[in-house]
N, C-alpha and C positions, 0 to 999 in steps of 0.2 A: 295666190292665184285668183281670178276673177271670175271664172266659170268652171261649172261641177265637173265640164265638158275636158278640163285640163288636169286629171286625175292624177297624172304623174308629174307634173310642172314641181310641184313640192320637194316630191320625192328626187328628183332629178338635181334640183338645187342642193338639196342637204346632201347629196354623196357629192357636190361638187364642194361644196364648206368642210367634209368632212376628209377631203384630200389637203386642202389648203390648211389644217387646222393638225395632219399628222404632218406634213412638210414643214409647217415650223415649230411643233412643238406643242403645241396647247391640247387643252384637255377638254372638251365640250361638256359644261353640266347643267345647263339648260337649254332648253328649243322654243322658240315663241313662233308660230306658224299663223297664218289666218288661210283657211280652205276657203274656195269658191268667195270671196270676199273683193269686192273691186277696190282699187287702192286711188281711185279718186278722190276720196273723202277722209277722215277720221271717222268717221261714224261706221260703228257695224266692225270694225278694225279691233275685237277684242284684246287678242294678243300683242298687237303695238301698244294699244293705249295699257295693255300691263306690264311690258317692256320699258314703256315712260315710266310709270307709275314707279315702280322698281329701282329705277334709277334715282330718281327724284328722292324717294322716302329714305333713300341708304341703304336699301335691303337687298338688292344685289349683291349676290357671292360673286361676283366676275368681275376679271378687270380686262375684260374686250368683246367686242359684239362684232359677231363673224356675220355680214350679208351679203349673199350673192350677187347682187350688183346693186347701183346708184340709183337703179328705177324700184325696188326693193322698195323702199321706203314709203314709197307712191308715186302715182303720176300725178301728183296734184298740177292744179292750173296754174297755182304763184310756185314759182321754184323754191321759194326761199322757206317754205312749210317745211319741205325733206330736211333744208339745210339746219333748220331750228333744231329737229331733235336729233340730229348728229352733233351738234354743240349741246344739246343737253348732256348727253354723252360725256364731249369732251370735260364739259363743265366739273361732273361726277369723278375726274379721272381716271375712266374707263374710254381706251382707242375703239376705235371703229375702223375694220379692214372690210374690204369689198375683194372678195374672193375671185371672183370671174375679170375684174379688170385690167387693163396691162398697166395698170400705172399703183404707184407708191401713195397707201392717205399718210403722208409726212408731213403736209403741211405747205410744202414747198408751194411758189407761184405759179408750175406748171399743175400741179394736181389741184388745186383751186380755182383752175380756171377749167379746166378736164370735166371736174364735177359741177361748177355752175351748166356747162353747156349738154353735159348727160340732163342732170335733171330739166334745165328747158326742152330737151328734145321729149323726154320723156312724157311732160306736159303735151308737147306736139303730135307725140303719138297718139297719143288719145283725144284730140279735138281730130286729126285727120280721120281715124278707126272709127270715130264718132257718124263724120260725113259720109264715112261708105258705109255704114249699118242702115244709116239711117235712107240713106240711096235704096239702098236693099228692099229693106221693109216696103218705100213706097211701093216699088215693084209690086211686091207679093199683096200689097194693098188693091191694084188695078186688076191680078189677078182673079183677083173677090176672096182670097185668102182670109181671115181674122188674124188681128195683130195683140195680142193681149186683151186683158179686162174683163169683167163678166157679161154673160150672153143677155141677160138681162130678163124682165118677165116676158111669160111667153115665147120665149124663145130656149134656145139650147145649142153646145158648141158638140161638132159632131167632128170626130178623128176621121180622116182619111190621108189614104197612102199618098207616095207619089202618083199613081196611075188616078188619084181621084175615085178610091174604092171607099166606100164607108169599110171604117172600122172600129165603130162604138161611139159611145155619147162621153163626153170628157162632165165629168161633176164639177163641183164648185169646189175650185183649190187643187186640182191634178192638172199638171203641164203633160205636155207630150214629151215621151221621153228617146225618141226614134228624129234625129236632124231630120229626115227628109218626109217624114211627115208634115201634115199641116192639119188646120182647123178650118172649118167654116158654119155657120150659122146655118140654123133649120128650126122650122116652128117644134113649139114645143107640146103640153098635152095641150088636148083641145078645147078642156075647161078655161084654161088661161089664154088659149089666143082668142076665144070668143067675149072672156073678160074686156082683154085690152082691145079689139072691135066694138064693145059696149063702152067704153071708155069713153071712144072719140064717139058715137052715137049719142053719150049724153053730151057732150060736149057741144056738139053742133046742136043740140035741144036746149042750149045755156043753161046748162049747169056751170057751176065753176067748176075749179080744179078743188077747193077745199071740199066742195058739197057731194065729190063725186068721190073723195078722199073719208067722206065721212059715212057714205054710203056703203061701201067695201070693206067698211071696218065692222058696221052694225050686222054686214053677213057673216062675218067672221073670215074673213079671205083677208091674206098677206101676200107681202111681197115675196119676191123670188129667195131674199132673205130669210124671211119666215116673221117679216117684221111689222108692224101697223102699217098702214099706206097716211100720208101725210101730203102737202098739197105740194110740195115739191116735188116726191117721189112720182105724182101723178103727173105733175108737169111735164118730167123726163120722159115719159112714156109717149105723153102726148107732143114733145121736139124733135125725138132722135128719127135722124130719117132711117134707120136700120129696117124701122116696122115698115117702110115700103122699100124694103131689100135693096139698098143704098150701103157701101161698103165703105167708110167714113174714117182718116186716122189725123192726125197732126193736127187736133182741135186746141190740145193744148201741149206746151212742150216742158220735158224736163233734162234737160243733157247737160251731160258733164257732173249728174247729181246737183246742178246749181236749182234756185226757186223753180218753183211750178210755173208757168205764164199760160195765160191764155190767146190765142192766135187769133188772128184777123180771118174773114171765111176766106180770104182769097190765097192763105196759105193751109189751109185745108187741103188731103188729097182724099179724092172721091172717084169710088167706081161703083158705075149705078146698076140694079138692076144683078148685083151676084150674088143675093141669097134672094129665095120666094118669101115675097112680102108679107105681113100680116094683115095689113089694111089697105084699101085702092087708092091710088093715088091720087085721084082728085078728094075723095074727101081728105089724106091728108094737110092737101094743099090749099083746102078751104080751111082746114082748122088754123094753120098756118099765118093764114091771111088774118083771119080773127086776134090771133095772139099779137100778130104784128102791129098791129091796129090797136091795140090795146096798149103794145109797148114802144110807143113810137117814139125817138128823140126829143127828149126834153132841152132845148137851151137854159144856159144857166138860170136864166132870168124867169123862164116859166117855171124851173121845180121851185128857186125863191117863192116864187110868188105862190103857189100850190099852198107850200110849206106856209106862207104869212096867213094866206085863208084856215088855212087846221092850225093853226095856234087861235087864231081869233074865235074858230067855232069849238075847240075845244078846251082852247085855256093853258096848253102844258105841250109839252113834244115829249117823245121818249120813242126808243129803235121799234118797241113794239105799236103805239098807237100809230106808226108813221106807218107798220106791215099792215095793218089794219084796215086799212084804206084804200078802194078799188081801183080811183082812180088816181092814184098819186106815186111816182115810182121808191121803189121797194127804198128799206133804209141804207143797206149798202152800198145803192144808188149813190145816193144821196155822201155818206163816209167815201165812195172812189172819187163821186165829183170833186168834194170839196177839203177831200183830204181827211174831216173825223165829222161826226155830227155835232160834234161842240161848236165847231168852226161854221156850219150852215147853220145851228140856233144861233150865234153870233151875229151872220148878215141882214136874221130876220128880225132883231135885237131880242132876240130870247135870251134870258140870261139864269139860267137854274139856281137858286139858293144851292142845289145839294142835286148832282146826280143821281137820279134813284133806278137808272138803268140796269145796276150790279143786282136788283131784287130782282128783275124780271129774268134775269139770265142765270142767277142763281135757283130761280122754280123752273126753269127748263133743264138745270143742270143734276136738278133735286128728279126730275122725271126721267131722265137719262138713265141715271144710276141704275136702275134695276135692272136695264137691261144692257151694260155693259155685263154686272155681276153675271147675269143668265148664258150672253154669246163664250163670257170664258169659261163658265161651267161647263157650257156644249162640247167647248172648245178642248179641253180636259180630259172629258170623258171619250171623245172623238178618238183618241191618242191611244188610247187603251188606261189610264189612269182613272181612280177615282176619288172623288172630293165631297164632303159632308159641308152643307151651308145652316150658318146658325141663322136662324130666322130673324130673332131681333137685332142682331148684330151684323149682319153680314159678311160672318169672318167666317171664309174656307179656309179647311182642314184638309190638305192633298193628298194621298196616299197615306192618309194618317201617319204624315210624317212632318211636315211644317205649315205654319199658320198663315194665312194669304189676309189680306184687307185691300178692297180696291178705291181709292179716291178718286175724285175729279176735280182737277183744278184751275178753274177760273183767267182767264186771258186778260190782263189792265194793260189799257193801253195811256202810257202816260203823254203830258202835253208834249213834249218834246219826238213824241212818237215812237220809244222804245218800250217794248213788252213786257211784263213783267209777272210770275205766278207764285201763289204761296201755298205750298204742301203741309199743310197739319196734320202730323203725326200723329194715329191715336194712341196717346201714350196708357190708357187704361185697359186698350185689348192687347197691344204687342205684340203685333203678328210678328215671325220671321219676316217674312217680306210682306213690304206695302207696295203694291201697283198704282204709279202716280198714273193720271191720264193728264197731258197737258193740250187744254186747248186750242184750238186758231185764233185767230185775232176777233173771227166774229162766232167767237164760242158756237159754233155749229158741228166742228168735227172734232175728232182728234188733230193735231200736230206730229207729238211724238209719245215717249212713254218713258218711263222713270222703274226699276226693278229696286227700290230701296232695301237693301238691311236691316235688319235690326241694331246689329252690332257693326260698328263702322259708319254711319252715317250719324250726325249731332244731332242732339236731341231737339225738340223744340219746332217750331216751322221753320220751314224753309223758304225762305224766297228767290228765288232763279229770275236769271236773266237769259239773252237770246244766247249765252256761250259761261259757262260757268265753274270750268276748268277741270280736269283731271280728274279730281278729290270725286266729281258731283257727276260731271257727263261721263266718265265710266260706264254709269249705271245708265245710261240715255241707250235706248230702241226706238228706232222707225214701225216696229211692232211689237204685238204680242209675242210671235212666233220662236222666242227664247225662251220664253216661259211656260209657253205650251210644251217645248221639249224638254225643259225640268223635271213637268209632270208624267211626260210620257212614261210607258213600258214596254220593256221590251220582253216579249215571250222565250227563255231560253228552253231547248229542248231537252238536256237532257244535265244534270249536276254530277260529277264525279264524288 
């Protein structure tokens, strides 16, 4: 099932497998279910990927896999996904019946053809279901409603009914849990909305964003995170038109679970004017004006040219001297325009003996660390769990019951343009589990996450690519939030 919202979908299916399953005979002695879990993807799909898994290693005690129908499998976008691991299946010598359909899996051309156009439709279903959610949302977007995300500093998401009643402040990480509730934006305490009005104050007094980022830091104020403020995070503050109560969604898109993209402004939906602003709109509009001026299109030929002047005055390129620089656009720039920065040192005939880019991304990644270790300590202990951290080592201790180590690992992007990371193991602490963190392409965020074994996975590093089978993506999360619920506790009341 796909949403928490379909409680009984499961259950409904399994007494329908479990009719079909005493009408011919068979005995059920295993269940693979995925709750609240979208069948777009593999990912997040534990119990299939261990259903594969099963099949594949020989370790399956069954010689049939009972599912409820053809879309069961998923709605993936290529039909031919579903069709793979029902030949895994068959492959193993283990049948695959579909319980709910009127037709025979024999093999024959009419059930062959039955299930190609299930599974296309079922694809279908969900690009259509797609367009009318997505229809939806904008609605609720023009209403001034909030659509996902966090409220951001200064501000705060406030619960209200259907009638538009306040009914409390929604915290960081609680959804509403009532359909016909909504959410909407309201300033937050008044320390912080006078922050973020000081903000664009210094701003229009040029400051930059780093200097205003470095100032906030020496007072000791954080972000809404509880995290340093850095010249990005100020940036965002100083972009989003939220802070003049502009109610903003489809900036960027992610459906179907395919890539993230980012949107052109004119597929933007905006409704102006549905939360109280934090700052006037003309100064935001001047600050605006400033930024835009500042970031104005570069044709190819001028960032070239930019880029041949900072080699000449400085001797070297590298992602970080290129951020470095006020008037020159940013290095990502520079890797979207021309495809990698290798390929723009290339045009300006820069030619590096030896990238030494890996050192500057490996001391941002070396700064990182401690406070990834910290958010999942918070993180932990949030839960009701508790975790002991060795100081020189970094190895959590969880419920004093197994050993955690968190890594981060590095994003290569090779010439060819595929990705590439390597997990080193430490094999002298041996945690039960190690927490890979797998970078983005331009080492700034997370991507995804790795929950490695100790026992079960090979010793030695590991090198991963963008899809690395069964054996390895297993263990792959979009987040932490399966390992926070390892840690968790649950308070029971009463023990017989």
């Amino acid at each position: 099932m796909s949403t928490e919202h379909q409680k009984y979908s499961t259950e409904n299916q399994a007494e329908i497998i479990r009719r079909f399953a005493g009408d011919r005979g068979f005995e059920i002695v295993r269940t693979y279910a995925d709750h609240g879990k979208s069948g777009l993807r593999l990912d997040g799909r534990d119990a299939l990927k261990q259903l594969i898994d099963d099949v594949r290693s020989g370790r399956a005690d069954f010689t049939a896999v009972l599912v409820y129908d053809v879309s069961r499998w998923g709605r993936f976008q290529d039909a031919d996904e579903s069709a793979y691991y029902e030949y895994l299946c068959k492959e193993a010598g283990i049948i695959v019946h579909y319980c709910a359909e009127q037709f025979e899996n024999d093999g024959s051309l009419s059930a062959t053809i039955i299930k190609s156009m299930k599974r296309a439709m079922a694809g279908e279903y969900s690009r259509e279901l797609s367009a009318k959610v997505f229809t939806g949302q904008c609605r609720l977007i023009t209403l001034g409603f909030r659509q996902g995300g966090l409220a951001g500093y200064g501000l705060r998401r406030q619960l209200i009914d259907e009638h538009r009643t306040p009914k409390g402040e929604l915290a960081i990480g609680v959804q509403k849990s009532i359909q016909t509730d909504r959410v909407v934006l309201v300033q937050g305490p008044i320390d912080e909305v006078e922050t973020v009005r000081r903000m664009y104050r210094l701003f229009l007094e040029d400051h930059s964003e780093q200097q205003i980022a470095d100032l906030l830091n020496r007072e000791d104020r954080t972000t809404d995170l509880k995290r340093p403020w850095t010249r990005g995070t100020v940036h965002q503050v100083l972009t989003n038109e939220k802070y003049i109560g502009n109610n903003l969604y489809n900036r960027t898109s992610f459906k179907l679970k395919k890539n993230r993209v980012s949107n052109p402004p004119d597929m933007w939906v905006r409704a102006e004017g549905a939360f109280p602003g934090v700052v006037n709109q003309a100064v935001y509009g001047t600050v605006q004006q400033i930024i835009a001026e500042r970031s104005k299109r570069y044709s190819d030929q001028d960032m070239l040219g930019r880029l041949s002047v900072l080699l000449q005055n400085v001797g070297r390129l590298s992602a970080l001297v290129i951020d470095e620089q006020d008037d020159l656009p940013s290095s990502s720039a520079y890797r979207c325009r021309f495809g990698s920065l290798l390929r723009a040192y290339e045009l300006v005939g820069y030619n590096p003996e030896r990238d030494f880019r890996y050192v500057e991304v490996n001391r941002a990644l070396r700064a990182m660390h401690p406070h990834v270790v910290a958010d999942a300590v918070a993180s932990i202990r949030s839960g009701g769990g508790e975790v002991d951290v060795d100081p020189t080592t970094d190895l959590l201790t969880v419920n004093g019951e197994f050993t955690t180590s968190v890594v981060i690992s590095r994003c290569v992007e090779l010439p060819s343009g595929a990705r590439r990371w390597t997990i080193r193991l430490d094999a002298s602490l041996r945690p039960d589990i190690t927490v890979a963190v797998r970078m983005d392409l331009a080492n700034q965020s997370a991507l995804d996450y790795y929950l490695l074994p100790r026992l079960g996975v090979p010793a030695g590093p590991l090198r991963l690519r963008d899809e690395n089978g069964l054996d390895l993506d297993s263990f792959r999360y979009d987040s932490l939030e399966p390992f926070f619920y390892l840690a968790s506790r649950t308070a029971i009341g009463r023990v017989a």
